[in-house]
VEXZA-594783 format. One line per field, with one value per residue (C-alpha): residue number from 0; x, y, z. Coordinates in steps of 0.5 Angstrom, whole numbers. Example, Ala and Ser with C-alpha at 12.3 -4.5 7.8 and 13.67 -1.06 7.14 Angstrom:
// residues 2
num: 0:1
east: 25:27
north: -9:-2
up: 16:14
This chain:
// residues 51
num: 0:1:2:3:4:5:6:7:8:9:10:11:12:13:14:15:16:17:18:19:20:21:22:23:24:25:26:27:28:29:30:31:32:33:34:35:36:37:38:39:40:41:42:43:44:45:46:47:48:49:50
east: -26:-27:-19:-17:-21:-19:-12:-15:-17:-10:-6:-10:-10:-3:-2:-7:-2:4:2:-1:6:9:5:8:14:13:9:15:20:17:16:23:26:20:24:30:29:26:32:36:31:29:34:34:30:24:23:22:16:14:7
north: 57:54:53:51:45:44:43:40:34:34:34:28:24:25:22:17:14:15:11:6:6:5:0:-5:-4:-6:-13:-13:-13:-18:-23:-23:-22:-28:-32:-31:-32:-39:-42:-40:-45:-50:-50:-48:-52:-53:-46:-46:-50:-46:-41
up: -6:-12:-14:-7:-7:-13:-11:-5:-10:-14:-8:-5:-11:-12:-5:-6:-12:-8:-2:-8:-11:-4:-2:-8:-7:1:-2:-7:-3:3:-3:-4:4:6:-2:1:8:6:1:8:12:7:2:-5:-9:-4:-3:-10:-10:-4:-6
């Protein structure tokens, strides 16, 4: 019992860092789309002043 928990443990910490890891990479990603997307709409000097 006591080694299935701790499994149990491990496997969701391990799960807990991958969806930390993928959610990152989500934000990243959409910064850059949303940059992207912006120097399309305002041009590329504008969108740098942009948050």
């Amino acid at each position: 019992m006591d080694s299935q928990l701790r499994y149990i443990l491990r496997t969701n910490e391990h799960f807990n860092f991958v969806s930390a890891v993928w959610q990152t990479t989500d934000n990243e990603c959409l910064k850059i789309h949303t940059h992207k997307s912006r120097m399309m709409l305002f041009g590329k000097d504008s969108a740098l002043m942009l948050p």
